[in-house]
N, C-alpha and C positions, 0 to 999 in steps of 0.2 A: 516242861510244858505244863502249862494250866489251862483245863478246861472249864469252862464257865457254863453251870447248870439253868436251866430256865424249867421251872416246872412245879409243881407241888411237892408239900414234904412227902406226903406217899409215893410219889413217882420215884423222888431221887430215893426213898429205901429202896425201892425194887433194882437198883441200878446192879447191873452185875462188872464185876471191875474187870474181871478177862475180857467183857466185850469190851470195853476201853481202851483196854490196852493196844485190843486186836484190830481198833479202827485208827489208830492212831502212829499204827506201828509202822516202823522204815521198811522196806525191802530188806530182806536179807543176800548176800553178796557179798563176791571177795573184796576186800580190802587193798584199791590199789594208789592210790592219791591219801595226801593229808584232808582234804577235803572229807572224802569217805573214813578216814580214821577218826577225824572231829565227829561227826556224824556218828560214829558209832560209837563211842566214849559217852556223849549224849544220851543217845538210847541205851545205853551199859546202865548208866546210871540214872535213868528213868526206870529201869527194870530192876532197878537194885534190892529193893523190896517185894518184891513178888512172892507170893505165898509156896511154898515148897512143893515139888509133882506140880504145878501149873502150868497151862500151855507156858505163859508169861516165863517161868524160873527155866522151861527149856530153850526156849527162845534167849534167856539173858545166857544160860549156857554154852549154846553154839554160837550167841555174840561174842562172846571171851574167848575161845577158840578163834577167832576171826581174829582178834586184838592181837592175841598172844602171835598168834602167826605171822601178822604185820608189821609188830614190833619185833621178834626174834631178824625180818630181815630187812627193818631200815633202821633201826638203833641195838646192833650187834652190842653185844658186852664179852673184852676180850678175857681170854684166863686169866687169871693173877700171874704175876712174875712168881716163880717158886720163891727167891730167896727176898724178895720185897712181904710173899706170904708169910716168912719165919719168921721175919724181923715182926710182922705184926705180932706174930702171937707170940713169940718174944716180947715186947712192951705190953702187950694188954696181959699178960700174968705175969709182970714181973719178972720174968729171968734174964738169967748173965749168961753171956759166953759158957763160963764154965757149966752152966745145966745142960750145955746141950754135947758135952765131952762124950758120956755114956751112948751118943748114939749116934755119933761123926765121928770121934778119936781124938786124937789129944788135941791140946788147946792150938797148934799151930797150925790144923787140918781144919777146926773150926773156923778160923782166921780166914784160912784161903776158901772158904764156904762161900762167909759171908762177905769177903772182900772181891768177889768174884773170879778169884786166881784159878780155882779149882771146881768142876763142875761137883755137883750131889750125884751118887749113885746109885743104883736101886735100892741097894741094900740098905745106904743111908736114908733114903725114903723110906724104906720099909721100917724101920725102926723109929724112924721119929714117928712115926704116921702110929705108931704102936706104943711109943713111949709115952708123946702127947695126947693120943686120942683125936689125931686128925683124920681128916680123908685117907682111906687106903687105895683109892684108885689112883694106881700111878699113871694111867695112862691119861687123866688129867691136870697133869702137873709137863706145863709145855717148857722150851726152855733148855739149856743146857744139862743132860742126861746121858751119861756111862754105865 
């Protein structure tokens, strides 16, 4: 939004920018329509620069709490697949089957891992999660689990 100043160079120094912001501002409100989420992506990002401790940075605050809220429940993000997650971090560092023997068991138990014969079990979570330096919460890891 641009607003268009009329007035002397003295007047516009005096301008105080919180009161701009605070005559200009939307209602605050929950977020139930894409309407009202355009809307407030808008003013997110009209407040985007707000000088820090400012009514304005509290305001864009609990507008992001509004977003985040609206978006966590009309564009859900499901968990990863566990064994779609292995295979990732398998290719982005490089490893083979055989790296991950040390913490599934021999090559044919890996096989049935990652060819979905056989589920992962905690323990085998647990270890990789330790080996590689992944997430250790198993309890976000949905999916087939013994």
């Amino acid at each position: 939004m641009y607003v268009r100043f009329v007035g002397s160079h003295r007047q516009y120094d005096k301008i105080d920018v919180e009161t701009i912001y605070e005559e200009v501002a939307m209602e605050l409100r929950p977020i139930r329509t894409g309407k009202d989420y355009q809307a407030a992506l808008t003013e997110a990002e009209r407040l985007w620069d707000a000088p820090e401790k400012s009514p304005a940075a509290d305001r864009l605050d609990v507008l992001v709490m509004l977003i985040e809220d609206y978006e966590r429940r009309c564009f859900p993000i499901s968990d990863p697949d566990p064994i779609e997650f292995l295979i990732h971090v398998m290719e982005s560092r490089g490893l083979a089957r055989r790296d991950l023997e040390p913490y599934i068991g021999q090559r044919g138990r890996v096989a049935d891992i990652l060819n979905r014969t056989r589920p992962l079990t905690l323990e085998m979570i647990r270890r990789l999660a330790e080996g590689l330096n992944l997430e250790s919460s198993v309890d976000r890891l949905p999916g087939r689990i013994t």
